[in-house]
N, CA and C atoms of all chains as a GROMACS GRO file, in nm:
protein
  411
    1UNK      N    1  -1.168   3.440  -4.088
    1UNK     CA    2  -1.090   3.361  -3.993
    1UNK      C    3  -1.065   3.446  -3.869
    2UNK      N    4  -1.089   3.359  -3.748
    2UNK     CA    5  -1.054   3.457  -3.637
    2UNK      C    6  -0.911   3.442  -3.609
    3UNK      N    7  -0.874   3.605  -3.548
    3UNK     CA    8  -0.741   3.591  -3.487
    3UNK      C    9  -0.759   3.588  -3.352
    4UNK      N   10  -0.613   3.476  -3.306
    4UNK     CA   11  -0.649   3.486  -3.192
    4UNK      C   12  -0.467   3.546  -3.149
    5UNK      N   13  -0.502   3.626  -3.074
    5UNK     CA   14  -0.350   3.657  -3.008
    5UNK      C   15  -0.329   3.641  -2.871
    6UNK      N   16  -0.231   3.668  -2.809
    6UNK     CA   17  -0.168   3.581  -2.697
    6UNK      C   18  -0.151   3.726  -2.586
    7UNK      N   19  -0.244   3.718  -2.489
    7UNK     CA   20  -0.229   3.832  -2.402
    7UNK      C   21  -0.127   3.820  -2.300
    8UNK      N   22  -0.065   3.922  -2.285
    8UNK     CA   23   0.044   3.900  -2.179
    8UNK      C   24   0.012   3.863  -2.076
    9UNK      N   25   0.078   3.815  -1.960
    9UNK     CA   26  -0.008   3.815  -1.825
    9UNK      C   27   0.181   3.824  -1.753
   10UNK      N   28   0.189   3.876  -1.616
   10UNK     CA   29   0.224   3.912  -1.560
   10UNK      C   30   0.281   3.806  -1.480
   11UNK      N   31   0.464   3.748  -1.432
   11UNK     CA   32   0.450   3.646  -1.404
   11UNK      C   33   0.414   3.569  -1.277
   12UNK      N   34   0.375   3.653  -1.147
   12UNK     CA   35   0.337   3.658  -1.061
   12UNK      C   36   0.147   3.574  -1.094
   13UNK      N   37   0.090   3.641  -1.199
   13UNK     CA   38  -0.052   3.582  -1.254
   13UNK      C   39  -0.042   3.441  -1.324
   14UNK      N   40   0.048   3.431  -1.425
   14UNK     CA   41   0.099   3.318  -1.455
   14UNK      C   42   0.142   3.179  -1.358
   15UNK      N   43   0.252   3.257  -1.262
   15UNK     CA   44   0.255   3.130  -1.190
   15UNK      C   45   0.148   3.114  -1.100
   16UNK      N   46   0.067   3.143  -1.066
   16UNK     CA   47  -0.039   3.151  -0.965
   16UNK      C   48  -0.170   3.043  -1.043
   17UNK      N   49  -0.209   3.102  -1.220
   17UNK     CA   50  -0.289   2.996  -1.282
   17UNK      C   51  -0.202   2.868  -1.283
   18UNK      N   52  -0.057   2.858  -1.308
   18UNK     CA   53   0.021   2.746  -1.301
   18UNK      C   54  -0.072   2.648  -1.162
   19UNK      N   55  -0.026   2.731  -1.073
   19UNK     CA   56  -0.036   2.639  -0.992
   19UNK      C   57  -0.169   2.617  -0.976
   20UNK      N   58  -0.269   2.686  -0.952
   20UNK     CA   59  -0.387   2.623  -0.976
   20UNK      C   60  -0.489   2.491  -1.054
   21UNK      N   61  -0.399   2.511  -1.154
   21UNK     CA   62  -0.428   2.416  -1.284
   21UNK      C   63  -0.365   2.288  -1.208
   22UNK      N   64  -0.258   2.289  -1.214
   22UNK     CA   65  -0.154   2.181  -1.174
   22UNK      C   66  -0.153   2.136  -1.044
   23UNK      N   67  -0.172   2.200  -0.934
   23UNK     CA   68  -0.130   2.237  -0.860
   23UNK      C   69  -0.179   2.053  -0.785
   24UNK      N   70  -0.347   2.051  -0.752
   24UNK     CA   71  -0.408   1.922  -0.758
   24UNK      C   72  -0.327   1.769  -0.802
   25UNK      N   73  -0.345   1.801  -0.970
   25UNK     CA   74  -0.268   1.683  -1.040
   25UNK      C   75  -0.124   1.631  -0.962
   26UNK      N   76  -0.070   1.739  -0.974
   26UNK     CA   77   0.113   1.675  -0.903
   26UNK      C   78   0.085   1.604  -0.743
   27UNK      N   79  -0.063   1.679  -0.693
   27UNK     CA   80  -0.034   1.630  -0.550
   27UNK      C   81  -0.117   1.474  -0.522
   28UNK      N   82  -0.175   1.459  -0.640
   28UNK     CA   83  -0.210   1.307  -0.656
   28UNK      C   84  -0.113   1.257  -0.696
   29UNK      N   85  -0.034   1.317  -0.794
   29UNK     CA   86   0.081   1.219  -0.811
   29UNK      C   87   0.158   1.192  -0.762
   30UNK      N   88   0.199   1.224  -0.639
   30UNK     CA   89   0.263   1.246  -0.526
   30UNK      C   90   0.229   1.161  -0.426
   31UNK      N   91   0.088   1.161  -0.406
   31UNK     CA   92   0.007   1.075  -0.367
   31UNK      C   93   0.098   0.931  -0.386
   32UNK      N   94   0.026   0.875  -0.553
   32UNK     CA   95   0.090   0.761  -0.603
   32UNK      C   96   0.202   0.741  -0.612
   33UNK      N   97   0.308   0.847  -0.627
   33UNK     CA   98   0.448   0.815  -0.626
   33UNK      C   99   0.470   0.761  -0.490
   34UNK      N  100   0.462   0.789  -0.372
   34UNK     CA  101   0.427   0.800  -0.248
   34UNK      C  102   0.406   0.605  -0.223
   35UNK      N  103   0.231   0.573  -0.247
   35UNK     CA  104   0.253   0.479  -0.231
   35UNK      C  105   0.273   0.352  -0.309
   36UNK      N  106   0.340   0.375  -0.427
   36UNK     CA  107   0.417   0.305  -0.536
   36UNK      C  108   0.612   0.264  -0.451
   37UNK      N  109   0.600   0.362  -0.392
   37UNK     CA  110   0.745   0.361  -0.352
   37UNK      C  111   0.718   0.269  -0.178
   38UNK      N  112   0.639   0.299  -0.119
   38UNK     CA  113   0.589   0.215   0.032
   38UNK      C  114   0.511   0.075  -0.036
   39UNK      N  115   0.509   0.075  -0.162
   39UNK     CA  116   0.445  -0.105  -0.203
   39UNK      C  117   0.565  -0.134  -0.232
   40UNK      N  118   0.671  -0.109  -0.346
   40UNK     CA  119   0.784  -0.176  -0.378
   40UNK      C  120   0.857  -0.194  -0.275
   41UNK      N  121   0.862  -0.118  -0.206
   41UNK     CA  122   0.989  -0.123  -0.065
   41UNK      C  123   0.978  -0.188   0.047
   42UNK      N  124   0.835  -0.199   0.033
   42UNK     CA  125   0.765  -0.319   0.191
   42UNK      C  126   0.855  -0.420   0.216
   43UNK      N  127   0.909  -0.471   0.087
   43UNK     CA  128   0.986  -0.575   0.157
   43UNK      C  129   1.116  -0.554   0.241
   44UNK      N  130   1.199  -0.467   0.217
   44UNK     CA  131   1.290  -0.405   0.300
   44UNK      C  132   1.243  -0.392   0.435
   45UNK      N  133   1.348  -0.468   0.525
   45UNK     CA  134   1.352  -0.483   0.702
   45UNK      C  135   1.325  -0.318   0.756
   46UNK      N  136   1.383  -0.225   0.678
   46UNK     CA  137   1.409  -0.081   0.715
   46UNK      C  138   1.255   0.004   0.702
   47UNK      N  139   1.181  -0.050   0.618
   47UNK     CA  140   1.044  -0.015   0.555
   47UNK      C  141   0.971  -0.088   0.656
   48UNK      N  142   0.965  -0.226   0.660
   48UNK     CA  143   0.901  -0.290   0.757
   48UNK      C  144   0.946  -0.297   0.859
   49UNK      N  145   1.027  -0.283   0.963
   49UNK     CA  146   1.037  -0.243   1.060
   49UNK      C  147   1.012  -0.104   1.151
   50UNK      N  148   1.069  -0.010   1.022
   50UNK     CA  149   1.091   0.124   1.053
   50UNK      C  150   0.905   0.149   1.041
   51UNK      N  151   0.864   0.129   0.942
   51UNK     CA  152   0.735   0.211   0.926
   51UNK      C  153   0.598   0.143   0.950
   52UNK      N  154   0.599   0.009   0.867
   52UNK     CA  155   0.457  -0.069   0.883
   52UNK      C  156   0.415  -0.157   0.977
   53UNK      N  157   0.588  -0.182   1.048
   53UNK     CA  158   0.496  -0.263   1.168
   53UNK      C  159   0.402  -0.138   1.272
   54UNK      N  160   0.425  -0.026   1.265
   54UNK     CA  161   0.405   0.110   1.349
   54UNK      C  162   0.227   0.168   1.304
   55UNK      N  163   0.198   0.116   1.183
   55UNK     CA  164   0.060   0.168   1.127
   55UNK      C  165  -0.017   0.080   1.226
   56UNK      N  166  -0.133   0.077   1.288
   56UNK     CA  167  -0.189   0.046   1.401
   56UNK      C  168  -0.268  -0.075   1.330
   57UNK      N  169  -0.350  -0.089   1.192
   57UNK     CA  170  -0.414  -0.208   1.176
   57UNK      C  171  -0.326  -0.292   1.081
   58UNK      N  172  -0.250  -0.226   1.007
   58UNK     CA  173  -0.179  -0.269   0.899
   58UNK      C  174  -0.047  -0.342   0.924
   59UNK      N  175  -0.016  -0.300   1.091
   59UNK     CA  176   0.107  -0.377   1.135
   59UNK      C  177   0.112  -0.552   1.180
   60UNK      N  178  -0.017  -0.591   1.198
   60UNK     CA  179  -0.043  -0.697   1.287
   60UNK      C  180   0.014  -0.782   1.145
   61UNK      N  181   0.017  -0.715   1.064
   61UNK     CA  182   0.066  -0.847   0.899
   61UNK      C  183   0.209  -0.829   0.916
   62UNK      N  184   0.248  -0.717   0.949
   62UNK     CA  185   0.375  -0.716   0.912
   62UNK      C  186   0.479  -0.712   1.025
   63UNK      N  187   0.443  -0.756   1.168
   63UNK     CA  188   0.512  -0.792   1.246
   63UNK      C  189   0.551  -0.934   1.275
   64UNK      N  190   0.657  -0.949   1.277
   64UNK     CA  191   0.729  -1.133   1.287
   64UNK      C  192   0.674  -1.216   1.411
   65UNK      N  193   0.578  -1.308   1.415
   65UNK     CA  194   0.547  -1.353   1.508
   65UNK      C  195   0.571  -1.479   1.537
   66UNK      N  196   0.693  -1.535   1.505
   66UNK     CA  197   0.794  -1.625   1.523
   66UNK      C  198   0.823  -1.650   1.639
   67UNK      N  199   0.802  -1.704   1.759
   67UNK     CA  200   0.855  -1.705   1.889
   67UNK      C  201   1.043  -1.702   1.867
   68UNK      N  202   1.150  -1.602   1.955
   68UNK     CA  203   1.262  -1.635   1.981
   68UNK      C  204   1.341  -1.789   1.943
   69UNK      N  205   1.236  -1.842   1.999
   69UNK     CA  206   1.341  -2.005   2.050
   69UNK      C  207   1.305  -2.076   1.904
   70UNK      N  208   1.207  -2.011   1.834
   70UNK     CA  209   1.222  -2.102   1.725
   70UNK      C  210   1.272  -2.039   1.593
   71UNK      N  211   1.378  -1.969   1.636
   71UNK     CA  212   1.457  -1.872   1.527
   71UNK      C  213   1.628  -1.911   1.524
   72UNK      N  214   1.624  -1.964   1.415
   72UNK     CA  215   1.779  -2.019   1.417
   72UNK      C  216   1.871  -1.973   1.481
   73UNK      N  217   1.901  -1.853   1.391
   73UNK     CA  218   1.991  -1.702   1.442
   73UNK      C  219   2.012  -1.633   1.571
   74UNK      N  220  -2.310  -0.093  -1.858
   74UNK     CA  221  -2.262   0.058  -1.925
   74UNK      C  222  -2.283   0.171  -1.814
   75UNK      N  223  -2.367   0.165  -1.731
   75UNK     CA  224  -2.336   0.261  -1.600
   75UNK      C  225  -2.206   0.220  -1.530
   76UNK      N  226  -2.210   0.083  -1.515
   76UNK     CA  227  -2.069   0.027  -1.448
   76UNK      C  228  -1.910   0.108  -1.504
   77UNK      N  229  -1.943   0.064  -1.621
   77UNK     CA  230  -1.817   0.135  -1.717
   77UNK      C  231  -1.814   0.279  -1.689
   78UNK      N  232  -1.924   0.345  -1.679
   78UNK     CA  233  -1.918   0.494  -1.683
   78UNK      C  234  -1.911   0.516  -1.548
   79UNK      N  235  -1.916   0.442  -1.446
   79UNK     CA  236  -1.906   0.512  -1.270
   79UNK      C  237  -1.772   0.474  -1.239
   80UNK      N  238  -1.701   0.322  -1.344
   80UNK     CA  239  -1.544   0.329  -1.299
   80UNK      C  240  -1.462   0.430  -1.398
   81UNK      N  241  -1.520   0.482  -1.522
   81UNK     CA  242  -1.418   0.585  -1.600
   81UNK      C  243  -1.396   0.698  -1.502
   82UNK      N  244  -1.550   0.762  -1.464
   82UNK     CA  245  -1.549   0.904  -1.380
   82UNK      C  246  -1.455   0.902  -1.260
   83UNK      N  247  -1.460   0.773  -1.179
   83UNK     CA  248  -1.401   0.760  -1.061
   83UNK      C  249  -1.243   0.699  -1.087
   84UNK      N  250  -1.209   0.654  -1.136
   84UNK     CA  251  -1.070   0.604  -1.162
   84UNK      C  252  -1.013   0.618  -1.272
   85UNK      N  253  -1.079   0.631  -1.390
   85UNK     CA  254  -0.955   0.636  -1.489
   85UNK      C  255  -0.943   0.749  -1.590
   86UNK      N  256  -1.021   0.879  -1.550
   86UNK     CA  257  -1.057   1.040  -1.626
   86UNK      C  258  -0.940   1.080  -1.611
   87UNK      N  259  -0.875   1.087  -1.454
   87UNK     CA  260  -0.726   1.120  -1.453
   87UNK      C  261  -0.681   1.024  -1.431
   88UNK      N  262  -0.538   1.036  -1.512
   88UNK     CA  263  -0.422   0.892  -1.541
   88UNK      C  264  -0.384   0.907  -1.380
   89UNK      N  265  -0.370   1.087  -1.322
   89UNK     CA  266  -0.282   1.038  -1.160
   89UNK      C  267  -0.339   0.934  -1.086
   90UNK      N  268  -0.496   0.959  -1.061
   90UNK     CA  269  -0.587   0.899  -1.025
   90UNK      C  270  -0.596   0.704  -1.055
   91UNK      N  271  -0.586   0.741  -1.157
   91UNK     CA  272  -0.600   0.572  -1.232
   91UNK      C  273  -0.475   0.487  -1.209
   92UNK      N  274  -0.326   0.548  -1.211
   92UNK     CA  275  -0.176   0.518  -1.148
   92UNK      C  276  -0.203   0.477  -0.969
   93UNK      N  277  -0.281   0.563  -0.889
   93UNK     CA  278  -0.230   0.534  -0.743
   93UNK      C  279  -0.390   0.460  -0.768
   94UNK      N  280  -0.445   0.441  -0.773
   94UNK     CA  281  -0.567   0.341  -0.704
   94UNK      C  282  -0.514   0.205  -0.807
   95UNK      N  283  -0.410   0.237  -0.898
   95UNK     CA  284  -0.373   0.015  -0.899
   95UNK      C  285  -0.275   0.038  -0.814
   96UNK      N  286  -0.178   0.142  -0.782
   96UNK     CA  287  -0.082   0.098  -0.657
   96UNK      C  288  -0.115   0.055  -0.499
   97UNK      N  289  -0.223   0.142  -0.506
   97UNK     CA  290  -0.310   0.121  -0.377
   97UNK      C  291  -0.387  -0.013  -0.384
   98UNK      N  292  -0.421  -0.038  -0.489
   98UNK     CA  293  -0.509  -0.185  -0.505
   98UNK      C  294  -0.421  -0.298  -0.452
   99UNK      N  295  -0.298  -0.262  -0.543
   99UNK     CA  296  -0.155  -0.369  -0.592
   99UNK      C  297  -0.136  -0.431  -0.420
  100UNK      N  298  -0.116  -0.283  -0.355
  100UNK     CA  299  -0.083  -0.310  -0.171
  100UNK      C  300  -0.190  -0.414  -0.099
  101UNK      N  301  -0.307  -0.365  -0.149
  101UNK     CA  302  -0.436  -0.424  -0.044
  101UNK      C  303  -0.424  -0.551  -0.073
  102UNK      N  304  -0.422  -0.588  -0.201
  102UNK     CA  305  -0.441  -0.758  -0.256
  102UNK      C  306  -0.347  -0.826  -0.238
  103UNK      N  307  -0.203  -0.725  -0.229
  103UNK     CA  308  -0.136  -0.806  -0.147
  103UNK      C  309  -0.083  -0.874  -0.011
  104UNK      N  310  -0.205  -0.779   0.103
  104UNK     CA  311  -0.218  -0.833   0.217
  104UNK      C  312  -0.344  -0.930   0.229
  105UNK      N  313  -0.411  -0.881   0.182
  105UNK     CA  314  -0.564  -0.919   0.176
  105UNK      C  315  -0.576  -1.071   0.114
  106UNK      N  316  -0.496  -1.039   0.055
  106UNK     CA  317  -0.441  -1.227  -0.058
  106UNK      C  318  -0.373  -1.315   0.070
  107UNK      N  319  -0.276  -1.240   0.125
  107UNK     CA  320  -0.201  -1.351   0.180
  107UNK      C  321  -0.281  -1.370   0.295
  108UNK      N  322  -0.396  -1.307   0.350
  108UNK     CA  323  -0.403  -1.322   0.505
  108UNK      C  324  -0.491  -1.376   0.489
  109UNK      N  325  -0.582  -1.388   0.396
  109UNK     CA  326  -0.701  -1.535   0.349
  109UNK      C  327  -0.626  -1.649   0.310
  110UNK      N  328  -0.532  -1.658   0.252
  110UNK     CA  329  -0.469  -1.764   0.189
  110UNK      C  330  -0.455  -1.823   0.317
  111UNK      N  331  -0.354  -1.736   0.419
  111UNK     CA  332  -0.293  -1.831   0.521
  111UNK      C  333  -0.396  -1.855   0.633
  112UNK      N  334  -0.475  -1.772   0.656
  112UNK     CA  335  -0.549  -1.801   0.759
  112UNK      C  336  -0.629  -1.984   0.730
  113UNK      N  337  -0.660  -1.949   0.587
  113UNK     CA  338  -0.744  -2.081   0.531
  113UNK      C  339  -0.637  -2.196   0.536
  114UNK      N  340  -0.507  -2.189   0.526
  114UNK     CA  341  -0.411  -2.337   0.513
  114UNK      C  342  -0.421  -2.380   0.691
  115UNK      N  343  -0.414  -2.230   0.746
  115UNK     CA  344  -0.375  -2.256   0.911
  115UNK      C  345  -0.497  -2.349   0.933
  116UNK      N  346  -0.628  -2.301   0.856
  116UNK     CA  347  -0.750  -2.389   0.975
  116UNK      C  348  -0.757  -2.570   0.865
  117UNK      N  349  -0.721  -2.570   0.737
  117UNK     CA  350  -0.753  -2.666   0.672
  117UNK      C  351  -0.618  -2.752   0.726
  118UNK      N  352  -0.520  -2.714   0.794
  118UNK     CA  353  -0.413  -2.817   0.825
  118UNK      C  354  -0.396  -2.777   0.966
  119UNK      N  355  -0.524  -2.752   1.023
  119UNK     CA  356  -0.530  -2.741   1.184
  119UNK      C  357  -0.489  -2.856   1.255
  120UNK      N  358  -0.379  -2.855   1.384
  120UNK     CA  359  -0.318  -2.944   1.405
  120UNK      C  360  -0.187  -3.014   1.431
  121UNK      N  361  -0.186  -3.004   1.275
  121UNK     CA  362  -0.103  -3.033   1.171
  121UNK      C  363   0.068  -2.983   1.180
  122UNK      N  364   0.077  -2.829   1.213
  122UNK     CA  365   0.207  -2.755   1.207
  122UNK      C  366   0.205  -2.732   1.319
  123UNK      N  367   0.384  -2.742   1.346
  123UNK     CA  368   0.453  -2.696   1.471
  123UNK      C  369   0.443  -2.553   1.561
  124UNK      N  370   0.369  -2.457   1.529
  124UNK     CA  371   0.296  -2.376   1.566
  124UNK      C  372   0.154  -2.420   1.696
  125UNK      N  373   0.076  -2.602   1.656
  125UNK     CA  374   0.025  -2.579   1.660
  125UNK      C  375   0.008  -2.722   1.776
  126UNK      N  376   0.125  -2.766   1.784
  126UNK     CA  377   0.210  -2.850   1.862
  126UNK      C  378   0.319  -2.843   1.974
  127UNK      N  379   0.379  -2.693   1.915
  127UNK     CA  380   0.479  -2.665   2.036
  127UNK      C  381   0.488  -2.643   2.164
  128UNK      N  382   0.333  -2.643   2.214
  128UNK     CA  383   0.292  -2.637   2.350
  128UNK      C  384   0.358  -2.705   2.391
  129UNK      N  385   0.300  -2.867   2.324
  129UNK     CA  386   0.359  -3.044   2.410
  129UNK      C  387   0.491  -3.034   2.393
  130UNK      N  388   0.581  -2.930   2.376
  130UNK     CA  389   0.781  -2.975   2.364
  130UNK      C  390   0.791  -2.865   2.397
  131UNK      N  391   0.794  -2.773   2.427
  131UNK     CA  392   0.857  -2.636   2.472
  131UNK      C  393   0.800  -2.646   2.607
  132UNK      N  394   0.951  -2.670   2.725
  132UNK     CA  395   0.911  -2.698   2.828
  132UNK      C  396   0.888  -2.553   2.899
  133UNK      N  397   0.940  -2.499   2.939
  133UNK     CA  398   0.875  -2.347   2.974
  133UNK      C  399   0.906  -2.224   2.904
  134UNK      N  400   0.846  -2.112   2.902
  134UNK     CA  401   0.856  -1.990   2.821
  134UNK      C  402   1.016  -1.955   2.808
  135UNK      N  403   1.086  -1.993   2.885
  135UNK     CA  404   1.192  -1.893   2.880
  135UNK      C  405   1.297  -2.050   2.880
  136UNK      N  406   1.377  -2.079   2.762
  136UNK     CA  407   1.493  -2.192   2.769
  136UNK      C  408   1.611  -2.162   2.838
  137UNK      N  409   1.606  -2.328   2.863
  137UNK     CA  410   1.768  -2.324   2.968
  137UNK      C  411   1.899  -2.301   2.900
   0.00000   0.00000   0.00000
């Protein structure tokens, strides 16, 4: 049977493979957290006003093109 | 079976990967849905809505 034992590594080396390994994965997930949180929230005036009417092709959906005079309020 | 194997490699090998391309999908289909939907009611009930009428009653741009 082989042994296998556990070599030290240094934690400066450690966190460095950490992040390498990981480092990718979290920033896709980040990614998706990202736009999981700009899909649920679109509907908010603060989201759509503040941010998507401002994206250059993506705004023409999400700007109100309601003329004034035919707005109750 | 290439199909299956070019969408495993590309979308679903990593779960991060496979999570943001349905959130990213979820977004597109939901513009992409509504702006065919409506574009198609606007031309099949061309005419029809006050959009498309308000010329003849809105006497000038700016009301008294």
């Amino acid at each position: 049977m082989a042994r296998v034992s556990f070599q030290p590594t240094s934690p400066a080396r450690f966190a460095s493979t950490l992040a390498k390994q990981w480092g990718p994965t979290l920033g896709i997930w980040g990614v998706g957290a990202g736009t999981a949180a700009l899909f649920l929230l679109s509907v908010t005036p603060v989201v759509k006003k503040g941010l998507l009417v401002n994206i250059p092709l993506l705004g023409t959906f999400y700007e109100d093109k309601t003329p004034a005079s035919d707005k109750p309020f | 079976m290439a199909l299956a194997n070019a969408f495993y490699s590309t979308f679903a090998k990593r779960n991060s990967v496979f999570v943001t391309s349905i959130f990213a999908g979820a977004f597109a289909f939901n513009v992409g849905f509504d702006v065919a939907v409506t574009s198609f009611w606007d031309r099949w009930n061309q005419g029809k809505q006050w959009k498309d009428i308000r010329s003849r009653y809105i006497q000038e741009e700016s009301d008294s």
